[in-house]
C-alpha positions in Angstrom: 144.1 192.1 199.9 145.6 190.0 202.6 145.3 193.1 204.8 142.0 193.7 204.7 141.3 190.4 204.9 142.8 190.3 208.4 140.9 192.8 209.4 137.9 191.3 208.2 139.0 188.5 210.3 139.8 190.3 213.1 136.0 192.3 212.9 134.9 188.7 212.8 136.8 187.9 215.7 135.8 190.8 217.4 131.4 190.5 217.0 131.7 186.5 217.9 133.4 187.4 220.8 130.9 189.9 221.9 128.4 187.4 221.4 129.9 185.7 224.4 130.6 188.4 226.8 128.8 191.0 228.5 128.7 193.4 225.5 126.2 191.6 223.3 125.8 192.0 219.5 122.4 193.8 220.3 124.6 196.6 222.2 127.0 197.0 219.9 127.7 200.4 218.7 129.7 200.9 215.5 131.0 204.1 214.2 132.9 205.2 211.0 134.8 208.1 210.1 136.6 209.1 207.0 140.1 210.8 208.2 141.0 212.3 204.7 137.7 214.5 204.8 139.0 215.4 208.1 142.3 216.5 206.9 140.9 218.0 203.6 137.6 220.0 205.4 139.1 220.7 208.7 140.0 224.5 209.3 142.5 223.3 211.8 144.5 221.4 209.7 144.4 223.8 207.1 145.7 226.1 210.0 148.6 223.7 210.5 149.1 224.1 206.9 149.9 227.7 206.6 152.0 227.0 210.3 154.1 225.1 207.9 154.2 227.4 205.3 155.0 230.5 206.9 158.1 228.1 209.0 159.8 227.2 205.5 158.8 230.1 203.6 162.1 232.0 204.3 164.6 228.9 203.8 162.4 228.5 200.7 163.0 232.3 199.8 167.3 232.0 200.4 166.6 228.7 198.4 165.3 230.6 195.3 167.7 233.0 195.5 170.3 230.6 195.3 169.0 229.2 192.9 169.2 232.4 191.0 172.3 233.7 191.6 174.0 229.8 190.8 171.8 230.7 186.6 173.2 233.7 186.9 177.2 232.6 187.2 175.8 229.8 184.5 174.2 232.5 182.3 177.3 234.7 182.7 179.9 231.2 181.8 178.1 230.7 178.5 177.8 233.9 177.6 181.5 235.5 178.4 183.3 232.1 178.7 185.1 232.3 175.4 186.2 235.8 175.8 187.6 234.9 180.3 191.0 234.2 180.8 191.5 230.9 181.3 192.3 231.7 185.0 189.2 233.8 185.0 187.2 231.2 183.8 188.4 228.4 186.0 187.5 230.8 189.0 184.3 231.3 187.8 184.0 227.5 187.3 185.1 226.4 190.5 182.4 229.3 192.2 179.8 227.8 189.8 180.8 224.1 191.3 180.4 225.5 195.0 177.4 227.2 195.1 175.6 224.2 192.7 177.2 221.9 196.3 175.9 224.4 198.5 172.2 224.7 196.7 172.0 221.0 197.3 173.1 221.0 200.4 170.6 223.7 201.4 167.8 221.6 199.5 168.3 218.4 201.4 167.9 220.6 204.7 165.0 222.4 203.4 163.3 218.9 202.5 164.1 217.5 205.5 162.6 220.3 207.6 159.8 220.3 206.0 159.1 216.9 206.2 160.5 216.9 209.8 157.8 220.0 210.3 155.4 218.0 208.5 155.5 215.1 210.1 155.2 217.1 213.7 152.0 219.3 213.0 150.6 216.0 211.7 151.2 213.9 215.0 149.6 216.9 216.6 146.3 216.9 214.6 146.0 212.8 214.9 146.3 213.5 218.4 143.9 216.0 219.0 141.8 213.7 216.4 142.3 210.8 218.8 141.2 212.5 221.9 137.7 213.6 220.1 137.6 210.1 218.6 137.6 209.0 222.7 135.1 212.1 223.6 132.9 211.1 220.9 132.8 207.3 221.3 132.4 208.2 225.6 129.8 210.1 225.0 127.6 208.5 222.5 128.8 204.8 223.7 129.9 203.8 220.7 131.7 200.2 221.2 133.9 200.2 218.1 134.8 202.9 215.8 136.8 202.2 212.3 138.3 204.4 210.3 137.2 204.0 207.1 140.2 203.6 204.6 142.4 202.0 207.0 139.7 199.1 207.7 139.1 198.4 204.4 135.2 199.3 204.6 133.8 199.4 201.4 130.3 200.2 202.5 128.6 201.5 205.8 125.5 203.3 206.6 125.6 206.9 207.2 124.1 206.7 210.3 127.0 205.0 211.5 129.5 208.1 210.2 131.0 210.2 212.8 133.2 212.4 210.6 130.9 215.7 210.9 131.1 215.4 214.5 134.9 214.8 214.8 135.2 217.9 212.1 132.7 220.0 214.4 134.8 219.5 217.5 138.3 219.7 215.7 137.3 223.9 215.7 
């Protein structure tokens, strides 16, 4: 609440003060766009998507199998552990402990590539975002453009939406 509030404050701010300087409220052009349809409709992102699929799809394959091979050594513990030597079965123990230590170490690297990746294809799509955002306000001389969720807008006119275009030139 306080957030949006202060932004509130600040569009306030912002419209008073182009009442007093050469930009007057008469020229002001205000635009909206909605980035979550961007990133939901946009057959770029969703080409950044399967990028980041097809870069963790083979740690996520070793991962599984693993993961199979560590139910496996379980499977074969419960099943044959009474009739294992007790040498034999503290072997198979200790391998059981290992590979469980080595499944979450190679989980904690596979979530933190992923997000890593993540996080990298998605600084590259805001930016590309950002430099139609600049095309778009340039060329249509808009003086202010919001996006919608993070400015708290809770209504607008579509007239004022720029989303289609940003999605048209994000191709």
């Amino acid at each position: 609440m306080i957030k949006r509030t202060i932004v509130v404050f600040f569009f306030l701010c912002c419209v008073i003060g182009f009442n007093y300087s050469p930009v007057s409220a008469q020229n002001l052009k205000l635009g909206v766009f909605d980035i979550q349809k961007v990133m939901r409709e946009s057959k770029t992102v969703a080409g950044y998507r399967q990028t980041l699929l097809k870069s963790i799809e083979p740690k996520r394959k070793a991962l599984q199998d693993k993961d199979e091979f560590v139910k496996a050594i379980d499977g074969k513990l419960k099943k044959d552990g009474n009739t294992l030597s007790p040498a034999d079965r503290k072997i198979l123990e200790e391998k059981l402990a290992n590979e469980i230590k080595e499944i979450r170490r190679m989980k904690e690297d596979f979530d933190a590539e992923t997000v890593k990746t993540d996080r990298e294809l998605s600084q590259k799509v805001l930016l590309e975002i950002d430099a139609i955002i600049k095309k778009i306000a340039e060329q249509d001389n808009y003086t202010i453009i919001f996006e919608k969720t993070a400015a708290g807008i809770v209504r607008h006119n579509s007239t004022v939406d720029i989303t289609n275009k940003i999605l048209d030139q994000l191709k």
